[in-house]
C-alpha positions in Angstrom: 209.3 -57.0 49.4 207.6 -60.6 48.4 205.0 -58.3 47.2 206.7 -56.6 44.7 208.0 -60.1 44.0 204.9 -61.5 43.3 202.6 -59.1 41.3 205.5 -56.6 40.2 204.3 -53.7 41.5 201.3 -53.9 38.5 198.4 -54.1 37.5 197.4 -56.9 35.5 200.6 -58.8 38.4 198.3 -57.6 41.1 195.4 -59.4 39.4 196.6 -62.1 38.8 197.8 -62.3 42.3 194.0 -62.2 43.5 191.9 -64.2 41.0 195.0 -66.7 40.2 197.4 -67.8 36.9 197.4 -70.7 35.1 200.8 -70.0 32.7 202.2 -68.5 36.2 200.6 -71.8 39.1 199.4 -69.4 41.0 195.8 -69.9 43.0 193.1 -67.4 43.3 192.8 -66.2 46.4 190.0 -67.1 49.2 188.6 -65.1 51.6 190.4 -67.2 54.2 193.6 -66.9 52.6 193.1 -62.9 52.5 192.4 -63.3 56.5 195.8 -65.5 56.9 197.5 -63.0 54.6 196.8 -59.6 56.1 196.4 -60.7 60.0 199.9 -59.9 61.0 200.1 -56.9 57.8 197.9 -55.4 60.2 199.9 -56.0 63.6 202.9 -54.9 61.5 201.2 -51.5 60.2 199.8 -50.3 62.9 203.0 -51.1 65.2 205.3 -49.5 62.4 203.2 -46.7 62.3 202.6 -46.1 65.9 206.4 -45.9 66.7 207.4 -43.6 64.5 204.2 -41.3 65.3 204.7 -41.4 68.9 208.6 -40.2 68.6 207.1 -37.4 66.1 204.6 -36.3 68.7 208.0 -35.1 70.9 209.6 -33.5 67.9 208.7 -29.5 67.0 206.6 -31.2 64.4 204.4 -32.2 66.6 201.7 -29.9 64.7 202.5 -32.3 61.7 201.7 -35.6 63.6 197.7 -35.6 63.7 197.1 -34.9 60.1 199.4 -37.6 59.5 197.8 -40.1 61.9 194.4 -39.8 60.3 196.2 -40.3 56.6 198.1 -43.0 57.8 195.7 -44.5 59.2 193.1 -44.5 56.6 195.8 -45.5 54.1 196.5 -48.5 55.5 193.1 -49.5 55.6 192.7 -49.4 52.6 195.8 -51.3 51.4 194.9 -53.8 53.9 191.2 -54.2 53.1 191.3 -53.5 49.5 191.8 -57.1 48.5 188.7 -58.5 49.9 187.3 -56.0 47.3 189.6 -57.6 44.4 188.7 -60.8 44.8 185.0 -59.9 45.1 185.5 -58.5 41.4 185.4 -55.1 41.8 189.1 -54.0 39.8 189.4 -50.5 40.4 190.9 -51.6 43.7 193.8 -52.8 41.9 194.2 -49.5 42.1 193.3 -48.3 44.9 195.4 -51.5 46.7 198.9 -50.0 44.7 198.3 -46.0 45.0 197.5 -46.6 49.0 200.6 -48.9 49.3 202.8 -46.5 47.9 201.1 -43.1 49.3 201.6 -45.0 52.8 205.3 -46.0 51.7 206.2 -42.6 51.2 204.8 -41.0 54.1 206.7 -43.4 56.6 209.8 -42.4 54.5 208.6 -38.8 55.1 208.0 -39.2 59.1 211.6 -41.0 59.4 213.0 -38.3 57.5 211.4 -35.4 59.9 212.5 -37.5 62.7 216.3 -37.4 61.7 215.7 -33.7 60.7 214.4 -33.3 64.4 217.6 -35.3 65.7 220.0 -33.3 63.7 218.8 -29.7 65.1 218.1 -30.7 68.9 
């Protein structure tokens, strides 16, 4: 992940990411450098997301699927929104940007696992 790359999965990385490093050459963001960045994130999401979903929904987990649509859903908003919100100043989305990136992380790790769990008994 070039994320993980870039602001080491950190705090004061992810910062620095967003308002820019001199000792590291990196630029603070722009708004319009946000907009390039997380147009196809949010292509990629939401196509990610609606796959795996959409097999759960024809699994016997299917009760599972809802609550997990509106979690997903809402976590990825805010992973994908959240740096407008860093570079505007406001840091405890620094936060909120890594917490929502891994919660979201682990639930699609948790949706492909109850969709081999689903293969293995059918």
């Amino acid at each position: 992940m070039l994320y993980a790359q870039k602001t080491s999965f950190s705090f004061l990385g992810t910062l620095n990411y967003y308002f820019g490093c001199e000792t590291r050459f990196i630029v603070a963001k722009t708004n319009m450098g946000i907009w390039k960045l997380i147009l196809p994130h949010i292509f990629a999401f939401a196509l990610l997301s609606m796959l795996l979903l959409h097999f759960l929904l024809f699994t016997k987990f299917k009760q599972k699927a809802i609550p997990l649509v509106y979690t997903l859903f809402i976590l990825q908003f805010l992973e994908i929104f959240s740096p407008f919100l860093i570079s505007k100043g406001i840091v405890f989305f620094v936060i909120v940007k890594l917490l929502s990136l891994i919660l979201y992380l682990a639930l699609l790790i948790f949706v492909f696992i109850l969709l081999v769990l689903s293969m293995r008994q059918s």
